[in-house]
NUGU-562590 format. One record per residue (C-alpha): residue in three letters; x, y, z. Coordinates in Angstrom, 3 decimals, padded with zeros to 6 digits. Example, Ala and Ser with C-alpha at 12.3 -4.5 7.8 and 13.67 -1.06 7.14 Angstrom:
<pts>
code->ala | c1->012.300 | c2->-004.500 | c3->007.800;
code->ser | c1->013.670 | c2->-001.060 | c3->007.140;
</pts>
This chain:
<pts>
code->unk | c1->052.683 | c2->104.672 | c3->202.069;
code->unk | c1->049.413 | c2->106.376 | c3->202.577;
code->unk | c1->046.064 | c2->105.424 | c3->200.236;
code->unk | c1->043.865 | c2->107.334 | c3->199.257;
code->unk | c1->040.855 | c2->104.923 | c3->197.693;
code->unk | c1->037.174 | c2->107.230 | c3->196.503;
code->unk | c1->034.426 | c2->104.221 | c3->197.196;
code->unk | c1->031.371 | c2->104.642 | c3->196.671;
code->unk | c1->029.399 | c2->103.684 | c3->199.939;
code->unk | c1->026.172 | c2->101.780 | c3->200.610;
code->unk | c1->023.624 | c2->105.416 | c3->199.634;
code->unk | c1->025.435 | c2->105.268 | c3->196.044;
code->unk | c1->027.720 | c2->108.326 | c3->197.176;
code->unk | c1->031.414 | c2->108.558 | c3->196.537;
code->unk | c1->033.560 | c2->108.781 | c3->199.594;
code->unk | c1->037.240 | c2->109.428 | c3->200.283;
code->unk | c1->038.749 | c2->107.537 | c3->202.770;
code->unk | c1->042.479 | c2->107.630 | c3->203.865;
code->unk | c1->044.565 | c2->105.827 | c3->206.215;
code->unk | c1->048.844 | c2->106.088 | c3->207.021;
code->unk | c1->051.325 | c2->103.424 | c3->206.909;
code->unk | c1->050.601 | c2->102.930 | c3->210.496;
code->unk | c1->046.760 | c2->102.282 | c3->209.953;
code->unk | c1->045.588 | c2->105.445 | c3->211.167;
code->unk | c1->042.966 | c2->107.528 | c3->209.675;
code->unk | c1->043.969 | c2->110.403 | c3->207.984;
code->unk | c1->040.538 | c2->111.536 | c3->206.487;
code->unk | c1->037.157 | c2->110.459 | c3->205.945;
code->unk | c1->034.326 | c2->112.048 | c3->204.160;
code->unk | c1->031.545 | c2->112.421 | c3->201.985;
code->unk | c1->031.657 | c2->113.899 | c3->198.790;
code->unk | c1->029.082 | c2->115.656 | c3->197.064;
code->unk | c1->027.751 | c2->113.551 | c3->194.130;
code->unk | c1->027.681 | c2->116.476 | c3->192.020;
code->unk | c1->031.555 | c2->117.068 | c3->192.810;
code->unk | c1->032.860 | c2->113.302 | c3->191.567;
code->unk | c1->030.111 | c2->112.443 | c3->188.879;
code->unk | c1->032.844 | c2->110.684 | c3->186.829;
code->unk | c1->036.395 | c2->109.260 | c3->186.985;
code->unk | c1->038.559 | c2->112.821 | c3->185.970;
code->unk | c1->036.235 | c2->114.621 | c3->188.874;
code->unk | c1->036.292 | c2->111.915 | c3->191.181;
code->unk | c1->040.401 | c2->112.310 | c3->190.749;
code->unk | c1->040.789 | c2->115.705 | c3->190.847;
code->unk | c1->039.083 | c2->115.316 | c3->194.599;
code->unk | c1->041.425 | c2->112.228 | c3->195.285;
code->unk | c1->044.360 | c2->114.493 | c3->193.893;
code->unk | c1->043.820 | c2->117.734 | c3->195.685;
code->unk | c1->043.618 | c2->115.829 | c3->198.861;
code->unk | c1->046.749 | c2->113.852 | c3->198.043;
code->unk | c1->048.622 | c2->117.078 | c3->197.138;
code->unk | c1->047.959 | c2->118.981 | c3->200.262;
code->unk | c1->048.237 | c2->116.278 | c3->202.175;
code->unk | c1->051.711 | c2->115.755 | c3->200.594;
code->unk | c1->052.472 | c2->119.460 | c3->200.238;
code->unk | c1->053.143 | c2->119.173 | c3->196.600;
code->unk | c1->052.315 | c2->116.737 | c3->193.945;
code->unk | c1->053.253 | c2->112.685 | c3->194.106;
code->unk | c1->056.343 | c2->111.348 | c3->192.605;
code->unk | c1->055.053 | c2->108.963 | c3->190.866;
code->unk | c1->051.349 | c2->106.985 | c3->190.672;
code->unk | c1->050.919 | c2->103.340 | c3->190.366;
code->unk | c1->048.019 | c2->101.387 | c3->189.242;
code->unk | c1->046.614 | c2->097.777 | c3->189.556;
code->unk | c1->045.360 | c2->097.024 | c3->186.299;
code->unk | c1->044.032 | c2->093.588 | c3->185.071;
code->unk | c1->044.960 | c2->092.433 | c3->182.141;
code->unk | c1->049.004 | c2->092.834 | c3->181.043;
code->unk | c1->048.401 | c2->090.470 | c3->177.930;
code->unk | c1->050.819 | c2->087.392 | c3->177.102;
code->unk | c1->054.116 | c2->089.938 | c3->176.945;
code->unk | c1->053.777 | c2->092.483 | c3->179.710;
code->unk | c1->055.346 | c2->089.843 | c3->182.901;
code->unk | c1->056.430 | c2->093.406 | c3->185.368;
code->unk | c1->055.133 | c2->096.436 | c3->186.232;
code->unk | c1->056.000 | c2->099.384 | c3->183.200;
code->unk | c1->056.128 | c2->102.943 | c3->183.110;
code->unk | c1->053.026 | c2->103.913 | c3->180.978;
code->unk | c1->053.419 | c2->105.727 | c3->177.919;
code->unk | c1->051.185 | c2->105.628 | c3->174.555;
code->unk | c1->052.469 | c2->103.170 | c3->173.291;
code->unk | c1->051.718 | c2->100.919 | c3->176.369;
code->unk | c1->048.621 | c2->102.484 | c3->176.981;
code->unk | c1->046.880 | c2->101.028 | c3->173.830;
code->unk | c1->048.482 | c2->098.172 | c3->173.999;
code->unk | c1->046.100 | c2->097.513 | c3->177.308;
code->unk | c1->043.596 | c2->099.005 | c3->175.546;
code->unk | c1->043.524 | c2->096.032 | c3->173.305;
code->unk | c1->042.994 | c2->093.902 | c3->175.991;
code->unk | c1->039.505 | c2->095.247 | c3->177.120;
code->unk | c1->037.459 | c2->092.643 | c3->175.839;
code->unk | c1->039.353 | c2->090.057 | c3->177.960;
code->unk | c1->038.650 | c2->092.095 | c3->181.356;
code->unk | c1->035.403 | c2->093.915 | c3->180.282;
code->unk | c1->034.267 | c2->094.884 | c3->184.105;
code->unk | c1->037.537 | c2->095.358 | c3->185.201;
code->unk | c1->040.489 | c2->096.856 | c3->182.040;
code->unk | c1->038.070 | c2->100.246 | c3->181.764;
code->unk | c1->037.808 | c2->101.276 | c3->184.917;
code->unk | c1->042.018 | c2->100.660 | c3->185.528;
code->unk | c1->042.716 | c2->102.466 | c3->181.950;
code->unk | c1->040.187 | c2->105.467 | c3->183.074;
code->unk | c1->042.267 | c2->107.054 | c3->185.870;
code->unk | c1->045.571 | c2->106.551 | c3->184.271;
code->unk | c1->044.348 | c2->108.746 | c3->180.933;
code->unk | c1->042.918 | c2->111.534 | c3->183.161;
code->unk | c1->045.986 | c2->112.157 | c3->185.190;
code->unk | c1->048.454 | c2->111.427 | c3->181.470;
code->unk | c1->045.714 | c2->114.537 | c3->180.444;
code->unk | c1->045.635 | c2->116.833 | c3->183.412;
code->unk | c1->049.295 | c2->116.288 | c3->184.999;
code->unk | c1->051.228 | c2->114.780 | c3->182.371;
code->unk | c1->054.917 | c2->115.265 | c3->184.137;
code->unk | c1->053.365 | c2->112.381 | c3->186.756;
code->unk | c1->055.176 | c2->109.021 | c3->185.760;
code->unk | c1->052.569 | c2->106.678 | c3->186.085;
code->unk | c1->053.131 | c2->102.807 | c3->186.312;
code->unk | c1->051.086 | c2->099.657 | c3->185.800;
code->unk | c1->051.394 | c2->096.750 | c3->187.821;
code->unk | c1->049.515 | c2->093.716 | c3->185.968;
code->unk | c1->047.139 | c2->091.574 | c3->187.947;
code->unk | c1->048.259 | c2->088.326 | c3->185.309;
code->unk | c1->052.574 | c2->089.255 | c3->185.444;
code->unk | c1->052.824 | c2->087.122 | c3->188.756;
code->unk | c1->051.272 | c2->084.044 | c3->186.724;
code->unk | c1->053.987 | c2->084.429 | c3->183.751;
code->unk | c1->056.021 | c2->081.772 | c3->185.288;
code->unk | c1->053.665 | c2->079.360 | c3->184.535;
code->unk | c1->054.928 | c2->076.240 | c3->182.563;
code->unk | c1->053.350 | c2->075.863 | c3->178.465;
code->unk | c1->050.926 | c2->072.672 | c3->179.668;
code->unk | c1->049.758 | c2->075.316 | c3->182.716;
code->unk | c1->049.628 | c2->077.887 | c3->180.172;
code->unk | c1->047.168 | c2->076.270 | c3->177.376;
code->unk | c1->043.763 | c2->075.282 | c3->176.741;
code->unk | c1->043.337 | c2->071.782 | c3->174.370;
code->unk | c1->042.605 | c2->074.311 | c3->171.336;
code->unk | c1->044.541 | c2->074.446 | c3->168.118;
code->unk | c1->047.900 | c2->076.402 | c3->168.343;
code->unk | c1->046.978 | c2->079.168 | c3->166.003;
code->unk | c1->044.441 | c2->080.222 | c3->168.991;
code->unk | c1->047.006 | c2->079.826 | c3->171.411;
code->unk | c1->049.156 | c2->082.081 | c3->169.235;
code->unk | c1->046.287 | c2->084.752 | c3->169.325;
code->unk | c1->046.602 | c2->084.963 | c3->172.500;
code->unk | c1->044.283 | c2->082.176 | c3->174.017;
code->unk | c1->045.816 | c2->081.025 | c3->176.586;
code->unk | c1->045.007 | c2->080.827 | c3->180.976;
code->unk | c1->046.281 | c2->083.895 | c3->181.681;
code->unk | c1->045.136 | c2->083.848 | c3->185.680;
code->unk | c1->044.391 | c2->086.839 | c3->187.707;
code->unk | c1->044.464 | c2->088.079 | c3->191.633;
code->unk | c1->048.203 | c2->088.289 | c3->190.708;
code->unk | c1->049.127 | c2->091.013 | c3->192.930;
code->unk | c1->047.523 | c2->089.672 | c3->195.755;
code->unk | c1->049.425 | c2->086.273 | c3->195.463;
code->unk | c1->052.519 | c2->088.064 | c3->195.348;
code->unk | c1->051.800 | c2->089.721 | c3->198.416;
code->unk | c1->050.932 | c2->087.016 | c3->199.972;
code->unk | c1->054.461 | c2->084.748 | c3->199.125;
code->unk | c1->056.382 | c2->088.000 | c3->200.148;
code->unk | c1->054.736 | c2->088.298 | c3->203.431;
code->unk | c1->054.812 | c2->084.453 | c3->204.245;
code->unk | c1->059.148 | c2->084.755 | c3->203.701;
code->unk | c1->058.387 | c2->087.672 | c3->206.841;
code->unk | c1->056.338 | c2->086.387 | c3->208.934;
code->unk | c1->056.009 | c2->082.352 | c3->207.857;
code->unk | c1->059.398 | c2->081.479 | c3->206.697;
code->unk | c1->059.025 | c2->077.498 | c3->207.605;
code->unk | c1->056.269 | c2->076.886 | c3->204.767;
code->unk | c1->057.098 | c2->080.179 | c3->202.764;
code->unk | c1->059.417 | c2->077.646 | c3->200.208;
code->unk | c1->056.972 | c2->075.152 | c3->200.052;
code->unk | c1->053.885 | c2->074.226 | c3->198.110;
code->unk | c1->051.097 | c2->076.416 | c3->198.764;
code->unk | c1->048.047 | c2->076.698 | c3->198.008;
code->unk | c1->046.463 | c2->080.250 | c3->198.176;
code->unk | c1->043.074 | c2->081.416 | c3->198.057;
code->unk | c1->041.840 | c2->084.789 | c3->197.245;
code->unk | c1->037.955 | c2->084.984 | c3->198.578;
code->unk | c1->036.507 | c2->088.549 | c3->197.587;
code->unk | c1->033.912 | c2->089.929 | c3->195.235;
code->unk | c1->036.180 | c2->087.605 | c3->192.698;
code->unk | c1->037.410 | c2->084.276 | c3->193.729;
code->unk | c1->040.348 | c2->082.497 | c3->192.928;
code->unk | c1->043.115 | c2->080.037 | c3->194.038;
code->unk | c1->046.596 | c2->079.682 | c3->193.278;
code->unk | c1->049.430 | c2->077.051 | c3->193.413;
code->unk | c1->052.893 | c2->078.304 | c3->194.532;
code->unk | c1->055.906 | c2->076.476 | c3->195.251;
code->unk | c1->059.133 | c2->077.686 | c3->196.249;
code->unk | c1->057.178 | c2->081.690 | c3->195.990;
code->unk | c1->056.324 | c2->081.195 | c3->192.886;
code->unk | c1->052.612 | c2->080.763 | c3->190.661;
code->unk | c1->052.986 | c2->077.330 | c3->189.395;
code->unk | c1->048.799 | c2->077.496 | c3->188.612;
code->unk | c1->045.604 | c2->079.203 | c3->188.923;
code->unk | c1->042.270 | c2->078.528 | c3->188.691;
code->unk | c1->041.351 | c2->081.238 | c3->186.419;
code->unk | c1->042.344 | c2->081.769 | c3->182.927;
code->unk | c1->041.724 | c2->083.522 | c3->179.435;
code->unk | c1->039.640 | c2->085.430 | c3->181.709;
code->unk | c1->038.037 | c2->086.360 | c3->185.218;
code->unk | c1->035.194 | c2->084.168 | c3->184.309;
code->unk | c1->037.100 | c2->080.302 | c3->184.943;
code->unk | c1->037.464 | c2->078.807 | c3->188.073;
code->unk | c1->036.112 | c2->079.286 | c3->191.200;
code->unk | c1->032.334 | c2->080.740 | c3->191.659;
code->unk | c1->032.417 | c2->084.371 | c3->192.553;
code->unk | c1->029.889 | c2->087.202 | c3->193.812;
code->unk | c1->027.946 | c2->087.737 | c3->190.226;
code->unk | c1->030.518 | c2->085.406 | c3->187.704;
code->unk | c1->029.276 | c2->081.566 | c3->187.415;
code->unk | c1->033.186 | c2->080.336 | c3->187.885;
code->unk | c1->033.662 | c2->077.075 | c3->185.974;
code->unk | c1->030.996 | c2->076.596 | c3->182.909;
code->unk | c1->030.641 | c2->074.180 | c3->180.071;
code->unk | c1->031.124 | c2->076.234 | c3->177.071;
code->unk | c1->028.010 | c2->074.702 | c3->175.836;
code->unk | c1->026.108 | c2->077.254 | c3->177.932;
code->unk | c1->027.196 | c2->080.027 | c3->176.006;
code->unk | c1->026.530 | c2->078.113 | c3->172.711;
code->unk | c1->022.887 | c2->077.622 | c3->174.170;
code->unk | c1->022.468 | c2->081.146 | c3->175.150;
code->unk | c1->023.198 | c2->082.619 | c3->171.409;
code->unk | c1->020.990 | c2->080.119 | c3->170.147;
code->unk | c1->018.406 | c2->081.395 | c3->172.019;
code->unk | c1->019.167 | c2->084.857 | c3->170.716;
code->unk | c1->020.875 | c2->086.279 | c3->173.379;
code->unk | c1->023.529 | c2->088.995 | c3->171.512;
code->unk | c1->027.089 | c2->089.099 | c3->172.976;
code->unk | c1->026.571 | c2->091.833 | c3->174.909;
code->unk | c1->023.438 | c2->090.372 | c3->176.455;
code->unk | c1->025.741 | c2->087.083 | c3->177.350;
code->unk | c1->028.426 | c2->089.219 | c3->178.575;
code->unk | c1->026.259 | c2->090.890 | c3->180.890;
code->unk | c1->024.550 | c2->087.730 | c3->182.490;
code->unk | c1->027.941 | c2->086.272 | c3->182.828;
code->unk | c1->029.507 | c2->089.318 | c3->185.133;
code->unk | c1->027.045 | c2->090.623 | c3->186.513;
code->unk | c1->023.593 | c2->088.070 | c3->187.127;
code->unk | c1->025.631 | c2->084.846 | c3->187.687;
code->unk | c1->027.696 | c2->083.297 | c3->190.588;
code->unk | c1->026.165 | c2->084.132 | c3->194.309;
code->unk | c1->024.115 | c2->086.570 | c3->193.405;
code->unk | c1->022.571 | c2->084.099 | c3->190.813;
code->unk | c1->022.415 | c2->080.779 | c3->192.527;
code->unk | c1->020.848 | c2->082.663 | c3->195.587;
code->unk | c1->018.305 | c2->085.437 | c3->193.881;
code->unk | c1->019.232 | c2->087.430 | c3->196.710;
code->unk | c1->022.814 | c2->088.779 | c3->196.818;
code->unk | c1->026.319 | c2->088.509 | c3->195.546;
code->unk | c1->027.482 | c2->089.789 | c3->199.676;
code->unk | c1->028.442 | c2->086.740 | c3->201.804;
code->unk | c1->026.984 | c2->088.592 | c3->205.224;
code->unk | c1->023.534 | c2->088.879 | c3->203.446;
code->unk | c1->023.408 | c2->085.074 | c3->202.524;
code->unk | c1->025.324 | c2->083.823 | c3->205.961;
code->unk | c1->022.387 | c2->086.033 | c3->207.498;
code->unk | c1->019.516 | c2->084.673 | c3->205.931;
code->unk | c1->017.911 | c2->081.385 | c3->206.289;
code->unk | c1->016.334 | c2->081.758 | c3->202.606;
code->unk | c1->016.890 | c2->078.083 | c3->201.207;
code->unk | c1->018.336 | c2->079.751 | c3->198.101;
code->unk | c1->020.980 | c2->081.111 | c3->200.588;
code->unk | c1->021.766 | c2->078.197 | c3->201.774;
code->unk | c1->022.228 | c2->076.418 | c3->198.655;
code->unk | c1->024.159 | c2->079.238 | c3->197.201;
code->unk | c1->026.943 | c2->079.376 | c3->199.995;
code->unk | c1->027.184 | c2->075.415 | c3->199.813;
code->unk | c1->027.952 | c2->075.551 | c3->196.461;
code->unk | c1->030.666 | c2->077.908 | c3->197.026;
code->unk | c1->031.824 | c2->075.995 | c3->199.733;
code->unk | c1->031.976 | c2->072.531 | c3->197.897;
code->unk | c1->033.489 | c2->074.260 | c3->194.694;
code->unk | c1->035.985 | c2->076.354 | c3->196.001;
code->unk | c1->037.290 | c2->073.592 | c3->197.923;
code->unk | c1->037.010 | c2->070.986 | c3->195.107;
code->unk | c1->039.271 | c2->073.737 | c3->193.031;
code->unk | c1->041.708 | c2->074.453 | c3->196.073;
code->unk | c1->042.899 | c2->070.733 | c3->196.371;
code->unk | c1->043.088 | c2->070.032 | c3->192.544;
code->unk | c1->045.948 | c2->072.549 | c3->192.274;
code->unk | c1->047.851 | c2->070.452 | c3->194.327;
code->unk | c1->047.984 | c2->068.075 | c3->191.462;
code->unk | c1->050.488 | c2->071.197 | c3->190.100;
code->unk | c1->052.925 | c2->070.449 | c3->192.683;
code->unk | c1->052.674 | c2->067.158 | c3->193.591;
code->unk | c1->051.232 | c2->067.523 | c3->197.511;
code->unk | c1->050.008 | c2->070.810 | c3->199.478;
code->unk | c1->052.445 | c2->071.633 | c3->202.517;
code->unk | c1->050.422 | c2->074.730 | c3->203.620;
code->unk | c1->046.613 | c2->076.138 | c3->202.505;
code->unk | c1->046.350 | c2->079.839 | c3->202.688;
code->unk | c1->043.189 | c2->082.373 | c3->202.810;
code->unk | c1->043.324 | c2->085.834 | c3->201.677;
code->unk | c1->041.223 | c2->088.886 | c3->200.519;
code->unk | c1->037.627 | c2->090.388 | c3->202.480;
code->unk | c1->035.856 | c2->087.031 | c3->202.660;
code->unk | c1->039.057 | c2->084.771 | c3->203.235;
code->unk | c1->040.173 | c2->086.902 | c3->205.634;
code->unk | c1->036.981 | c2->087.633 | c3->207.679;
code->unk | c1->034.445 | c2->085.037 | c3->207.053;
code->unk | c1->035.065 | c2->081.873 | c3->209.536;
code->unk | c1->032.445 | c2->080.316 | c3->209.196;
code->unk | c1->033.040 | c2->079.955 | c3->205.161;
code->unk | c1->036.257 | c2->079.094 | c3->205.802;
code->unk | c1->034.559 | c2->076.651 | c3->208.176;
code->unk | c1->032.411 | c2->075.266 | c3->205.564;
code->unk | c1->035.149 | c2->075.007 | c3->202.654;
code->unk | c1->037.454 | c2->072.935 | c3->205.208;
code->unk | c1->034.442 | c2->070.488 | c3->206.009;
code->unk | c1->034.747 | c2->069.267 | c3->202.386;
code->unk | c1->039.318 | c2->068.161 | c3->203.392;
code->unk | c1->038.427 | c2->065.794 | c3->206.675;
code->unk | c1->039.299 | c2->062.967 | c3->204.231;
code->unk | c1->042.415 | c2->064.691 | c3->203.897;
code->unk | c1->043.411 | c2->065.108 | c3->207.519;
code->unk | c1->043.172 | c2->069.191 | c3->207.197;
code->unk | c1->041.271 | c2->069.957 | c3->210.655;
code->unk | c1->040.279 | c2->073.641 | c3->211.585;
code->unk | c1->040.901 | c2->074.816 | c3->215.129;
code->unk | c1->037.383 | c2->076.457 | c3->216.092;
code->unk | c1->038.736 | c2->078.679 | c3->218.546;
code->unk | c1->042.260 | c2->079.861 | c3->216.212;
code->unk | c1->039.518 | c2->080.267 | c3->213.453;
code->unk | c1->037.643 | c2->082.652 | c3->215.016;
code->unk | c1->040.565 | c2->084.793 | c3->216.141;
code->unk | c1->041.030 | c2->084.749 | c3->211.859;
code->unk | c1->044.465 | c2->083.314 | c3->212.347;
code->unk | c1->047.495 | c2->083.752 | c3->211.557;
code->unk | c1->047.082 | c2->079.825 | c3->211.971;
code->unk | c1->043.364 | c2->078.351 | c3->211.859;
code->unk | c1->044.302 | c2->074.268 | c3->212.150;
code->unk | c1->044.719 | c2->072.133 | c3->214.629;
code->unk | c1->047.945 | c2->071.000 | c3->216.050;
code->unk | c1->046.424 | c2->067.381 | c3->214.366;
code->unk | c1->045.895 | c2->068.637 | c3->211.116;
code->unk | c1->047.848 | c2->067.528 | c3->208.773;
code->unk | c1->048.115 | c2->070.278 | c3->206.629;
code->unk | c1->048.939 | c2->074.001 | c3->208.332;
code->unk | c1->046.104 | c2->076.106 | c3->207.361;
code->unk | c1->046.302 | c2->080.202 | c3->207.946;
code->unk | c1->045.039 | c2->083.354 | c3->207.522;
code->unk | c1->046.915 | c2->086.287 | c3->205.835;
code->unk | c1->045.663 | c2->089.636 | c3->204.821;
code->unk | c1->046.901 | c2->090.677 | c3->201.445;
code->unk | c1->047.517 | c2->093.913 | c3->200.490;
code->unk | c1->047.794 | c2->095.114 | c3->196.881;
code->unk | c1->048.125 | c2->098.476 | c3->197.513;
code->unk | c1->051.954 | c2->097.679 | c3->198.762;
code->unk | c1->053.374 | c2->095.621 | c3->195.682;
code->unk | c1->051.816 | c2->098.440 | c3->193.387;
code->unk | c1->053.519 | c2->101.216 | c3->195.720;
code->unk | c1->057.282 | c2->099.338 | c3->195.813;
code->unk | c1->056.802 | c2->098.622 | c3->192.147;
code->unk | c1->056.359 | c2->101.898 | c3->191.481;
code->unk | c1->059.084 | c2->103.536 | c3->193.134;
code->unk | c1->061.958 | c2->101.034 | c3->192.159;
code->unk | c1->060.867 | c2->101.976 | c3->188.438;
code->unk | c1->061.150 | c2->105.322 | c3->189.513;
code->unk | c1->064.601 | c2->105.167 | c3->190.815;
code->unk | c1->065.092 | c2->103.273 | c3->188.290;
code->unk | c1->064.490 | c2->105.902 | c3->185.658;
</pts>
C-alpha cells in the first residue's frame, strides 16, 4: 500500500518521496543527479529503498501505462509478447507510452522473477458503445485502429469505485467526471460505467490541457505541413507549446496564471474555463441528463476558484456552487438550490494499479 514515486522537483533534481497507507511519510530525499541520470538508475534507487523498506523484494509491480490499444480492456501480466504489442502503440501516446514501457523493461532486465502488470489508462473506456467508439472516417481506418480510444481511465475508475463508498445515492447515476491535471479530460458514466470521453485516438482531443491545444480543426495540422513544418516538428508544438502554456506565453501551471494579472493569463484560464465546461455538459447528451458533476485530479481537486470559473458558464442550468463548501474543496461544493449535486473527490491511481495487480497475482 505504500508508493514510492522518484519526481523530479522544481531545481531539475530527482527526488524520492514515500508515504504509507495511512498518509504518513516514510522518506523524503534528494538524490544525487549523478546517482538517477536515467530510468534503470533512477529504479535501482526506487528499488533498493523499496526492498529494505520491505525486507526483501516486492511480489509483484504494477504499472499505469497509456495506451492498451483496441484489444487489451484489463490489466495483464507483461510478458514479450505483450510488451511489443504496447510498443506498437507509441506513436499514439508519444509523451506518455515511453516513459510507462521504460521502467517495466529495466526491472524484466535486472529482476526478471518480478511479475510485472499493466493497468491501461484506455481499458475503463472499452465499454463504450460503436457510435461512442468512431470517428465519421471510412471503416477500413476504423479497422486500423482509428477509433476514440479515451484516456484518464484509471482515474475514472477510481473515482466510480469510491463514489459506491462514500456517495452511494448518485454512485448509479449519470455522472459526469472531470479529471483537471497537467492533462484534462471529462468523462460520462452511468450506472459506474464510461459511457464517453472527451478524448480519443489520442491525448490530444477534447478538453484544453497544460501544453496540448484540446479540440482542433484538423485543418491546422494540414496548414502546419504546408508550411513545412515535418511531423516531428508538429508533434512537438502539439504536446508540448500548445494549450495553457500557449494561449498564455507564460505557463502551462494554473497557480502561475491564477497569480498573475498578465492579460494573456487571463485570457488563457477563461478559455479553459469556458471550454472545459462547454465539453463537461455535452457528455450529458451520452446519457440523456447529468444527475451529479464530479472534479478530480491536482487542479480539480485544489483549484476553487477554477472550479469557480467553469461553474459560472452552468447558471442557465441551475448548477450553483456553494462559496463557502467550495473552498473547504468538498466532498460537496453546491448549494442546497442547485440543481445538480456538484463534488469534489480525490482520485487515486496508484490504488486500482495496486488491487489490479495483486488479484492477477493470486490469480496466477
Amino acid at each position: 500500500g505504500s508508493g514510492a514515486p522518484m519526481e523530479g522537483s522544481a531545481t531539475g533534481h530527482p527526488r524520492l518521496r514515500g508515504r504509507d497507507a495511512a498518509g504518513q511519510r516514510l522518506v523524503e530525499r534528494d538524490i544525487a543527479p549523478s546517482h538517477a541520470p536515467d530510468v534503470p538508475n533512477g529504479q535501482e534507487v526506487v528499488g533498493t529503498w523499496l526492498s529494505g523498506h520491505l525486507g526483501g523484494a516486492p511480489l509483484a509491480v504494477g504499472h499505469r501505462v497509456v495506451h492498451g490499444g483496441p484489444d487489451l480492456a484489463e490489466p495483464v501480466l507483461i510478458d514479450d509478447s505483450i510488451l511489443a504489442k504496447l510498443d506498437t502503440f507509441t506513436p499514439l501516446a508519444p509523451l506518455h507510452q515511453p516513459n510507462n514501457l521504460a521502467p517495466i523493461r529495466v526491472i524484466r532486465e535486472r529482476r526478471p522473477w518480478i511479475p510485472q502488470v499493466a493497468c491501461f489508462d484506455t481499458a475503463f473506456h472499452r465499454s463504450h458503445s460503436d457510435v461512442a467508439d468512431r470517428y465519421a472516417l471510412p471503416e477500413h481506418l476504423y479497422q486500423q485502429g482509428v477509433r476514440r480510444y479515451g484516456f484518464h481511465g484509471l482515474s475514472y475508475e477510481y473515482i466510480a469505485q469510491r463514489l459506491r463508498q462514500a456517495l452511494p445515492e448518485i454512485a448509479m447515476g449519470r455522472i459526469i467526471a472531470a479529471h483537471l491535471g497537467s492533462g484534462v479530460s471529462a468523462c460520462a458514466m452511468h450506472q459506474g460505467k464510461s459511457v464517453d470521453s472527451t478524448m480519443g485516438f489520442t491525448a490530444l482531443e477534447g478538453l484544453p490541457m497544460g501544453t496540448r491545444p484540446g479540440r482542433l480543426d484538423a485543418g491546422v495540422v494540414l496548414w502546419m505541413m504546408e508550411q513545412g513544418m515535418s511531423h516531428d516538428d508538429i508533434e512537438h508544438v502539439l504536446y508540448h507549446d500548445c494549450g495553457m502554456k500557449g494561449l498564455s506565453g507564460i505557463s502551462n501551471d494554473m497557480r502561475e496564471l491564477l497569480a498573475s494579472d498578465a492579460p494573456s493569463a487571463r485570457l488563457a484560464l477563461k478559455y479553459f474555463a469556458w471550454r472545459v465546461a462547454e465539453g463537461m455538459i455535452g457528455l450529458g447528451c451520452a446519457m440523456n441528463g447529468i444527475d451529479a458533476i464530479v472534479f478530480t485530479a491536482g487542479v480539480g481537486e485544489n483549484s476553487a476558484e477554477i472550479r469557480q470559473a467553469i461553474s459560472e458558464h452552468w447558471g442557465w442550468l441551475g448548477i450553483k456552487l456553494d462559496p463557502e463548501r467550495n473552498a473547504h474543496h468538498g466532498p460537496r461544493i453546491s448549494s442546497d438550490d442547485s440543481r445538480i449535486g456538484v463534488y469534489v473527490v480525490r482520485t487515486n491511481e496508484e490504488l486500482i494499479i495496486a488491487q489490479h495487480t495483486l488479484a492477477l497475482v493470486k490469480q496466477r
